[in-house]
C-alpha positions in Angstrom: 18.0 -25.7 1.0 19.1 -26.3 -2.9 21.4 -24.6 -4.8 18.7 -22.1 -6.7 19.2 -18.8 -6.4 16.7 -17.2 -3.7 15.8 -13.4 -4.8 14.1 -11.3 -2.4 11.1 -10.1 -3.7 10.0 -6.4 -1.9 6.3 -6.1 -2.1 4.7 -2.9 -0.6 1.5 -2.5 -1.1 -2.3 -0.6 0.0 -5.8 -2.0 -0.7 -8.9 -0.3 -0.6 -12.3 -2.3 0.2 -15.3 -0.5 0.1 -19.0 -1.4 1.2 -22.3 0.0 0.5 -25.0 1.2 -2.0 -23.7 2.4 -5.2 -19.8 1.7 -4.4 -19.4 2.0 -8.2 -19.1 5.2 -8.8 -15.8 5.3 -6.7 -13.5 3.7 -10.0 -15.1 7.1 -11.5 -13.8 9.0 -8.7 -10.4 7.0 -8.3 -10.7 7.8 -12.4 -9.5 4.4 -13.0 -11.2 1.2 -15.5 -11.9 -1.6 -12.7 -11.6 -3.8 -16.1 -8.2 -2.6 -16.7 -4.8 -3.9 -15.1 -2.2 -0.8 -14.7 0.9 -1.3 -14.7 3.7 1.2 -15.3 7.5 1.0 -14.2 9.0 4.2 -12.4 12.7 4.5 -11.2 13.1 1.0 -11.1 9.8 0.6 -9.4 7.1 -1.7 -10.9 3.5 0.0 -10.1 0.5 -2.1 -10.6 -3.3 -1.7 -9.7 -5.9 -3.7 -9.9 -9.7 -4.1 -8.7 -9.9 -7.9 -7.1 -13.6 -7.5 -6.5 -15.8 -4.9 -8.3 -19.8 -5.5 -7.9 -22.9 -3.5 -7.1 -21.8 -3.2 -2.9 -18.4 -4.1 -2.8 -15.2 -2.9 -4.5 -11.8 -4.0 -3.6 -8.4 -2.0 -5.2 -4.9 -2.8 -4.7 -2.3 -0.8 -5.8 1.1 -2.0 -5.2 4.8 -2.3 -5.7 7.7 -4.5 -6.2 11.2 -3.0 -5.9 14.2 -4.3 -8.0 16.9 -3.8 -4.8 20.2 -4.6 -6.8 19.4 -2.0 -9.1 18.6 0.1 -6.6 22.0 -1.0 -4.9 23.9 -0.3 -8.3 23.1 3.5 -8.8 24.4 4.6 -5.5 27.3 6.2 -5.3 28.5 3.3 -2.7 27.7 0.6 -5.3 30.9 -1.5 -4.3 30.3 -1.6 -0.7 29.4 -4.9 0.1 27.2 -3.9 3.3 25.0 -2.4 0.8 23.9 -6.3 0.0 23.7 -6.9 4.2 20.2 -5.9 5.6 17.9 -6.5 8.2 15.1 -4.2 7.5 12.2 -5.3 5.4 11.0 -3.3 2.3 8.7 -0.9 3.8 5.9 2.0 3.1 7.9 5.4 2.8 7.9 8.4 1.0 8.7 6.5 -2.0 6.0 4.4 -2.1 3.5 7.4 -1.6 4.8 9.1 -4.5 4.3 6.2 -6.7 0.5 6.3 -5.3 0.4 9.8 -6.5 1.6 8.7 -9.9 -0.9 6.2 -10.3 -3.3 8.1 -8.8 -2.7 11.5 -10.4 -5.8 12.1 -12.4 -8.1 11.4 -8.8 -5.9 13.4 -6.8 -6.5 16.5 -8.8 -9.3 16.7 -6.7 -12.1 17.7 -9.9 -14.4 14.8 -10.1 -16.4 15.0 -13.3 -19.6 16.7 -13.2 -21.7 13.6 -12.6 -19.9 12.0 -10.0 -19.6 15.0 -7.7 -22.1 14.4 -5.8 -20.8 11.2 -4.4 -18.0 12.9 -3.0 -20.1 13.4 -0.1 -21.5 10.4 0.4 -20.3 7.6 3.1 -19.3 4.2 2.7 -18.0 1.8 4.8 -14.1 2.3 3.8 -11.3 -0.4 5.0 -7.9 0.3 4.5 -4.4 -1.8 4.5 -1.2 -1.3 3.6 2.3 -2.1 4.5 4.6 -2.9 5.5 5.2 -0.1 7.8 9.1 -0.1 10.1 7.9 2.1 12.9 9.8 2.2 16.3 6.2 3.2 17.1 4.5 0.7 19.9 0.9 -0.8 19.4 -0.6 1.6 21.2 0.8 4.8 19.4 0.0 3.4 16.3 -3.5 3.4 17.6 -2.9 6.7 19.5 -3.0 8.3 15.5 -5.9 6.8 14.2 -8.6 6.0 16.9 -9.1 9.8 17.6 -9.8 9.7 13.4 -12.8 7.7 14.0 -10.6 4.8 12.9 -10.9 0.9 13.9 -7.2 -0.3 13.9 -5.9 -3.7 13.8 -1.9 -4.4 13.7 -0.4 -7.4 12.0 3.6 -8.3 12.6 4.8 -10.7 10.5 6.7 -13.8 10.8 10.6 -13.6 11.1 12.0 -16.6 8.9 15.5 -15.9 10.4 17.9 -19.6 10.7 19.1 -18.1 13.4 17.8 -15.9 16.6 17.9 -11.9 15.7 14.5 -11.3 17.0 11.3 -13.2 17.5 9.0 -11.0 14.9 9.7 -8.1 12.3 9.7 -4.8 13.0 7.2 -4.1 10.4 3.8 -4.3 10.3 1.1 -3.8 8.3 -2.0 -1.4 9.6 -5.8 -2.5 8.6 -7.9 0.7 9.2 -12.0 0.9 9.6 -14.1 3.7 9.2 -17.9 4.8 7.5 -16.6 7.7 5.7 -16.7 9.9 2.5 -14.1 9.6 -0.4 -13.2 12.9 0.6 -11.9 12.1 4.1 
């Protein structure tokens, strides 16, 4: 290993792949520009979407965030407690991270399509879904306990421990890849 500095870099992040006729019209119901990057900073959080594929029957949006952890660190009210810097757990999907969703997300949330794009509100597409990470004590199996009975496919990814020395043999978080023909309301 060299001398450089190594930063941690906390990525959280959910992607949205959609299939079918007309998968379009759902950047008019997500009310975002697939043409457009955004990218906004909120408490320290940078929030960026983007549309990696966009074409007549298949549209691909990721919407994530990157965490800057000392600065995080440095407006608690421990800031000079060195175990603040000493941690095991990977950045992972919480509360925060879905409020930052809602933030980007505000204008579809509000649940008022415009007029001509109402009707696809009710139509189905073949949705796929991933995000994480996720820390959950939860086993395989419960994960897939809270989604199957949804209609969803699930499929469970740990990822690698880069550790030099033995703490565990993979993380604790995982990242959750969901399935489903749906609507854009569901």
């Amino acid at each position: 290993m060299d001398n450089e500095k190594q930063e941690r870099v906390d990525i959280v992040q959910l992607t949205i792949r959609a299939t079918g006729e007309n998968v379009q019209v759902l950047s008019h119901l997500l009310a975002k520009i697939p043409s457009n990057l955004y990218e906004r900073t909120q408490k320290d959080h940078a929030i960026r979407l983007f549309f990696s594929t966009f074409t007549d029957k298949q549209m691909e949006m990721t919407i994530f965030v990157t965490t800057d952890s000392l600065s995080l660190i440095n407006q608690s009210s421990g800031a000079y407690d060195i175990t603040n810097y000493i941690n095991d757990r990977e950045f992972a999907v919480s509360s925060i991270f879905t409020s930052l969703i809602r933030s980007a997300l505000s204008t579809a949330l509000n649940g008022k399509p415009k007029e001509a794009y109402e009707k696809w509100v009710e139509h189905s597409f073949s949705f796929h879904f991933s995000f994480g990470p996720v820390a959950t004590e939860l086993s395989e199996q419960e994960i897939r306990n809270l989604f199957e009975p949804l209609g969803y496919e699930v499929a469970i990814e740990f990822g690698e421990t880069d550790y030099s020395f033995q703490i565990k043999e993979k993380s604790s978080a995982c990242y959750i890849k969901l399935s489903e023909m749906s609507t854009p309301r569901n």
